[in-house]
C-alpha positions in Angstrom: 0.0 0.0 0.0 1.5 3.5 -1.2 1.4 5.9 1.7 -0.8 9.1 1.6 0.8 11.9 0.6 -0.1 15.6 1.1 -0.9 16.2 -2.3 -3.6 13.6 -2.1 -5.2 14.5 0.8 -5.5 17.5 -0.5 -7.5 16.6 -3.3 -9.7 14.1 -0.9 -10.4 17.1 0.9 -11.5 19.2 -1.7 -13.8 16.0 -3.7 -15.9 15.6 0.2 -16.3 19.3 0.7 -17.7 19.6 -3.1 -19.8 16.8 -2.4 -20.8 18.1 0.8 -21.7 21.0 -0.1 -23.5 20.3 -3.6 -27.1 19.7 -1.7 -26.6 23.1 -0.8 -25.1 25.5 -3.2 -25.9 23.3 -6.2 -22.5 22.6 -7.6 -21.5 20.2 -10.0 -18.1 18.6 -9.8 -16.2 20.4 -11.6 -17.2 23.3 -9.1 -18.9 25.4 -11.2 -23.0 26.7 -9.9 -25.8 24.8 -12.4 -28.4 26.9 -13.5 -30.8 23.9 -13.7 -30.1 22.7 -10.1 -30.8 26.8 -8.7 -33.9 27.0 -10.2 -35.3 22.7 -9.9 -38.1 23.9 -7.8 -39.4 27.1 -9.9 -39.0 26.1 -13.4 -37.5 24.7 -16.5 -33.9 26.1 -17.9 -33.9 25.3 -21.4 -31.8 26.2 -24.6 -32.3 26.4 -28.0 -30.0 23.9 -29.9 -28.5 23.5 -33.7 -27.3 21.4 -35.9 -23.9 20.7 -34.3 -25.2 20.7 -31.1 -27.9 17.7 -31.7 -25.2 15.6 -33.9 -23.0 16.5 -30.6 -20.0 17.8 -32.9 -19.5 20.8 -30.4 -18.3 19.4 -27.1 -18.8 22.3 -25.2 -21.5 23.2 -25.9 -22.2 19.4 -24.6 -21.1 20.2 -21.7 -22.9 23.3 -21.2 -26.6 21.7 -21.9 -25.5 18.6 -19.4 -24.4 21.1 -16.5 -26.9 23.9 -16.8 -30.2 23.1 -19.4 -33.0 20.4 -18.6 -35.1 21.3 -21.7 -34.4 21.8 -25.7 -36.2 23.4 -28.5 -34.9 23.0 -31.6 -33.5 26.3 -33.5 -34.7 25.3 -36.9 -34.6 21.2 -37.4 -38.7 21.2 -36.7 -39.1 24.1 -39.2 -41.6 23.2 -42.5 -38.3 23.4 -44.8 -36.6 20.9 -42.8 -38.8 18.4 -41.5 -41.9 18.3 -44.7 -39.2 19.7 -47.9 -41.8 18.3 -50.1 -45.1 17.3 -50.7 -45.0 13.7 -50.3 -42.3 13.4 -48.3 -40.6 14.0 -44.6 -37.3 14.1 -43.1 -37.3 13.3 -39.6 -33.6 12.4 -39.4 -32.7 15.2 -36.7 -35.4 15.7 -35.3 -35.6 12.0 -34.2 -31.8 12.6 -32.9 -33.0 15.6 -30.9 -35.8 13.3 -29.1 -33.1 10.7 -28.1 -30.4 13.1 -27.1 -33.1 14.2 -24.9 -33.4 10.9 -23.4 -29.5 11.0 -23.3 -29.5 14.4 -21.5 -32.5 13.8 -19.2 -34.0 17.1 -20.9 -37.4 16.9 -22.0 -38.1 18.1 -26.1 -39.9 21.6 -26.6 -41.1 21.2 -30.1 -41.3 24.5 -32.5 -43.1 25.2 -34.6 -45.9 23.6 -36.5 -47.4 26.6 -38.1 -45.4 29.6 -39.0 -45.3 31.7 -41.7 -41.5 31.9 -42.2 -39.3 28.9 -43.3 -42.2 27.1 -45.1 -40.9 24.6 -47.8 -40.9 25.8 -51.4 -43.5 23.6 -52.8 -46.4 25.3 -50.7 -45.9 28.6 -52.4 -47.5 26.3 -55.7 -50.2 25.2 -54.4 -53.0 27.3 -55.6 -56.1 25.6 -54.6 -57.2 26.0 -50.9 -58.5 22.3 -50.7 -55.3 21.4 -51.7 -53.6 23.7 -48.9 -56.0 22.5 -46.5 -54.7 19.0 -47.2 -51.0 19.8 -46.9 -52.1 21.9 -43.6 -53.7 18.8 -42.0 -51.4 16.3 -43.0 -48.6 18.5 -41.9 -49.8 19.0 -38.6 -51.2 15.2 -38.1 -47.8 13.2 -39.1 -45.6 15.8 -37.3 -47.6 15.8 -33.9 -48.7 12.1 -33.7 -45.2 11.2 -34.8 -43.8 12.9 -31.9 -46.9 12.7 -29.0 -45.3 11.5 -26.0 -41.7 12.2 -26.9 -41.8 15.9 -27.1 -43.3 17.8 -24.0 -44.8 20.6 -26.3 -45.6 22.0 -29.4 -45.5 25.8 -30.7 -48.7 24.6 -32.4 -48.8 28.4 -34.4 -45.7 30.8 -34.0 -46.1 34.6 -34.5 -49.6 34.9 -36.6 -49.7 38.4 -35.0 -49.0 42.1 -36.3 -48.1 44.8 -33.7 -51.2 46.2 -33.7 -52.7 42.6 -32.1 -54.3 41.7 -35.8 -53.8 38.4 -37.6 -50.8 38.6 -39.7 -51.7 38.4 -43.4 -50.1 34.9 -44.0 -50.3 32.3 -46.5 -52.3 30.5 -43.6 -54.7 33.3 -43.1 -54.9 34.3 -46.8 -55.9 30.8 -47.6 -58.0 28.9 -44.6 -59.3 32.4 -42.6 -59.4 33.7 -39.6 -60.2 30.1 -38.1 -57.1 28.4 -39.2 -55.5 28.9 -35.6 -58.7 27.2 -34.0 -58.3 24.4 -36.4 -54.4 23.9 -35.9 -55.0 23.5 -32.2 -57.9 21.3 -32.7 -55.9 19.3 -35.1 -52.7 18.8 -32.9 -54.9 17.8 -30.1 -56.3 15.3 -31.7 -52.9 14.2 -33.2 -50.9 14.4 -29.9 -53.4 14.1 -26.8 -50.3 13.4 -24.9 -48.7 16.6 -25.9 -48.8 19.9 -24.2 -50.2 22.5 -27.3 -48.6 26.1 -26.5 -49.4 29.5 -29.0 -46.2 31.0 -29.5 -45.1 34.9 -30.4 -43.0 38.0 -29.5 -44.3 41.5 -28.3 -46.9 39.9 -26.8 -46.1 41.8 -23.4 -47.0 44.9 -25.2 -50.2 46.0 -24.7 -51.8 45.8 -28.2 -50.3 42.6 -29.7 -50.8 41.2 -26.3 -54.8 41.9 -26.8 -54.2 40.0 -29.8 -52.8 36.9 -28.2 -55.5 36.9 -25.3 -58.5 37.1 -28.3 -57.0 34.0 -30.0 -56.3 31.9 -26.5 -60.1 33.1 -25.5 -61.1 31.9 -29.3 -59.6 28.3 -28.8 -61.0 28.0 -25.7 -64.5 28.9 -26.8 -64.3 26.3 -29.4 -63.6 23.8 -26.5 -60.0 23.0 -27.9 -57.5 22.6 -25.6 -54.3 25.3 -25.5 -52.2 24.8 -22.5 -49.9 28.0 -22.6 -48.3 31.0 -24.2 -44.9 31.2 -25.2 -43.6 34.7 -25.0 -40.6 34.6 -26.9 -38.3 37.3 -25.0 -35.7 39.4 -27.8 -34.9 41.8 -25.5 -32.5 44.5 -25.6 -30.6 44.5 -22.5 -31.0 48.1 -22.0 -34.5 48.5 -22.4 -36.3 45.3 -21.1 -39.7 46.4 -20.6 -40.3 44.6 -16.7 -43.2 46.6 -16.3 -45.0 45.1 -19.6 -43.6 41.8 -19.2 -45.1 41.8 -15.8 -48.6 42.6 -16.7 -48.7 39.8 -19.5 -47.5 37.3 -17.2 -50.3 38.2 -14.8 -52.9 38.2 -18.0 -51.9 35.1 -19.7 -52.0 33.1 -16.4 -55.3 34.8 -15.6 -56.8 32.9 -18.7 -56.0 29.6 -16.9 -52.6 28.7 -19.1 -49.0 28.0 -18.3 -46.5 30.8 -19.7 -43.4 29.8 -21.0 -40.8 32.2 -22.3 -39.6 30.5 -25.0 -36.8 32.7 -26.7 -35.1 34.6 -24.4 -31.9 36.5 -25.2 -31.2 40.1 -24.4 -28.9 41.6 -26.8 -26.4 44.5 -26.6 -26.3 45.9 -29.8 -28.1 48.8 -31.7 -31.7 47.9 -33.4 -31.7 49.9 -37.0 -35.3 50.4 -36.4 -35.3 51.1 -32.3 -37.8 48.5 -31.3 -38.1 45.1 -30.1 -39.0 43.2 -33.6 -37.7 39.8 -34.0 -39.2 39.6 -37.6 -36.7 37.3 -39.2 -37.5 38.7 -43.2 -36.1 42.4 -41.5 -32.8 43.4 -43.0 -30.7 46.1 -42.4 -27.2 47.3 -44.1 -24.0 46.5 -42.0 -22.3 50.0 -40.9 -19.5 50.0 -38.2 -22.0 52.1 -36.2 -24.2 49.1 -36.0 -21.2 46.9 -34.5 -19.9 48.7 -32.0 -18.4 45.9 -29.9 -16.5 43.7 -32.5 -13.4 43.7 -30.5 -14.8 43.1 -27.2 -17.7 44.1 -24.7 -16.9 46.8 -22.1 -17.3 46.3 -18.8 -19.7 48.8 -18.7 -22.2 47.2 -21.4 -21.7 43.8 -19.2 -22.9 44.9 -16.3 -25.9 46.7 -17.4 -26.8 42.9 -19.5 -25.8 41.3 -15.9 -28.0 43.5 -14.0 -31.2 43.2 -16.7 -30.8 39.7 -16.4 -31.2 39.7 -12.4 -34.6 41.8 -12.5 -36.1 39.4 -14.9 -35.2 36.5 -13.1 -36.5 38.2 -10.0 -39.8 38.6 -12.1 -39.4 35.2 -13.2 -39.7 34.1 -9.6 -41.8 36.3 -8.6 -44.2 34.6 -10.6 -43.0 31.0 -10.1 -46.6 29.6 -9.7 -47.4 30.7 -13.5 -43.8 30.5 -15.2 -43.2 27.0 -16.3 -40.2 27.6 -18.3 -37.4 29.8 -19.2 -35.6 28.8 -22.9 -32.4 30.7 -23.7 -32.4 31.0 -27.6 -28.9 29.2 -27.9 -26.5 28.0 -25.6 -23.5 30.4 -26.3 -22.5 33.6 -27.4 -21.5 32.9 -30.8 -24.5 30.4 -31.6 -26.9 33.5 -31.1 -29.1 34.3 -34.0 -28.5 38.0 -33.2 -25.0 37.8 -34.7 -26.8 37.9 -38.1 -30.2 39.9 -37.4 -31.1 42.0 -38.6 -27.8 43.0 -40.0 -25.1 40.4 -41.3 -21.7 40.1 -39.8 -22.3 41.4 -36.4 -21.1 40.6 -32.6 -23.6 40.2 -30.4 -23.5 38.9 -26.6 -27.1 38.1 -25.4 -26.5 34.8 -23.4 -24.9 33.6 -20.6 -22.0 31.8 -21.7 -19.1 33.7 -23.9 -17.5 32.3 -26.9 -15.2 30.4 -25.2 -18.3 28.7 -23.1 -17.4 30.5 -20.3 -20.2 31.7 -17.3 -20.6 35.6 -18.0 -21.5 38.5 -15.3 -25.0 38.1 -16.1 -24.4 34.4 -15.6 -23.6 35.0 -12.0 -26.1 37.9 -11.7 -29.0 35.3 -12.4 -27.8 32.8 -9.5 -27.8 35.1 -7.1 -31.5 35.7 -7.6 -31.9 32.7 -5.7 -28.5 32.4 -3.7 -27.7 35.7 -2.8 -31.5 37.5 -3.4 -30.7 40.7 -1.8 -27.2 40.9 -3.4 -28.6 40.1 -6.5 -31.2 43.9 -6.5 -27.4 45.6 -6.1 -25.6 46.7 -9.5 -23.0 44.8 -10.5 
């Protein structure tokens, strides 16, 4: 038997005081504070998660979604181009990888989106008959959802059919099956996924306006005795202008109509928005200036702590209203997966997430535990 030296005492030491302490302060062993363990008795920490990340070719990011995330929504692999790219035919091949690297993570599957306007496949654009786009519309949503009941958690049964102004966005969808087309997408993925949770998805819809839109078409389903088991408020924020105040009053709304709310999208961004509001209109472009980057070559400290500090009001909010939140979904796992490095404007560095490029915890990282370790530190600037 070798004797003990110091060296390993010391580490024996430090592997019982890391376990000892884990109940407590939530660690994991490599030391570091999991988001998912802080927050296992408010609500769900998900992430939004690519290509890559479901054929797990980015380890850290691995790593990330194993320490910190116990749900995933897929970024794009669910989306009409992807999963129906033509008429007669489906390609479930990553989305069937997503549902069992949920089972591998222990994260339960957020699905998005069955109905949106954006991303549809090219061949619906020819169909020019509306028996024939009723079809596609009813097969789409019956193979998808009964495919997957049971194996994802949710759908985003209809994603953004809403204008500012709360009216129904002029869509392929409304242009061709009417103003009842979001009744009869809930009433179809209920009957296609009775094991499923069926959630009406959008952002803005803390504003007052668009959010009068979203309460008419919950109240609309629910009428028709269809069943709709939350909103998902999506959550683009800009990190120096998060509007608590709204956010707050939807929450308290939504829930009030006897639904779960999720918020589904969550980033807050640091950069400048060409048009000064909080659109997250994917067809909006904008022309790249240097004005429009200001932080290529790094993010001031200053800029960071106002993200860290925006971060630790909503969560506040967020737990504030524990009983009605269900789930919190970052929209990507790191920094340099964020959509927002490419919208509206091409070529950009953005830094709306809690993990850096280099998959490293961020001020507004820390800032968010101490909502619930530190609460009264966490109302302090940082």
């Amino acid at each position: 038997m070798k004797p003990i030296t110091l060296a390993l005492l010391i580490a024996v030491s430090a592997i019982i005081s890391t376990g000892c302490s884990s109940g407590k302060k939530s660690m994991n062993t490599s030391g570091t504070v999991s988001l998912k363990e802080v927050f296992k008795n408010d609500f769900v920490i998900g992430a939004a998660v690519n290509n890559g990340q479901i054929n797990e070719r980015d380890s850290g990011s691995a790593a990330l979604l194993q320490t910190h995330f116990n749900g995933l929504t897929p970024e794009n692999i669910m989306k009409c181009e992807i999963i129906h790219p033509e008429w007669d035919r489906y390609d479930f091949t990553l989305a069937d990888k997503l549902v069992e690297l949920g089972k591998k993570y222990n994260s339960p599957v957020y699905g998005h989106t069955l109905i949106w306007h954006s991303q549809l496949s090219p061949f619906i654009q020819k169909i020019q008959s509306v028996d024939s786009f009723r079809t596609f519309f009813t097969e789409h949503i019956t193979t998808i959802a009964s495919r997957y009941d049971g194996k994802v958690k949710s759908w985003d049964v209809v994603n953004e059919a809403l204008n500012e102004d709360g009216t129904l966005r002029k869509s392929a969808f409304l242009n061709k099956l009417g103003e009842d087309y979001i009744v009869e997408a809930f009433r179809l993925a209920q009957k296609a996924a009775p094991n499923t949770e069926l959630y009406y998805n959008d952002y803005n819809i803390e504003q007052p306006k668009k959010r009068a839109g979203a309460i008419a078409i919950i109240k609309k389903i629910q009428a028709a005795g269809v069943r709709i088991d939350g909103v998902g408020i999506q959550g683009h924020w800009r990190s120096y202008n998060v509007p608590m105040k709204e956010i707050e009053e939807s929450i308290k709304e939504f829930a009030a109509l006897g639904i779960k709310v999720h918020f589904t999208e969550l980033d807050l961004g640091v950069l400048p928005n060409p048009w000064d509001n909080d659109a997250a209109d994917v067809n909006m472009k904008a022309e790249y200036s240097a004005k429009m980057n200001p932080y290529a070559a790094g993010l001031p400290d200053s800029v960071s702590a106002k993200q860290a500090q925006s971060y630790a009001e909503l969560f506040q909010l967020f737990l504030k209203y524990r009983k009605d939140v269900a789930r919190i979904t970052f929209w990507g796992v790191q920094d340099g997966q964020s959509w927002l490095n490419g919208w509206p404007i091409r070529g950009r560095t953005n830094y709306p997430l809690l993990f850096d490029r280099k998959y490293q915890p961020k001020a507004a990282f820390y800032k968010v535990v101490e909502t619930k370790t530190k609460p009264a530190d966490a109302k302090k600037s940082f």
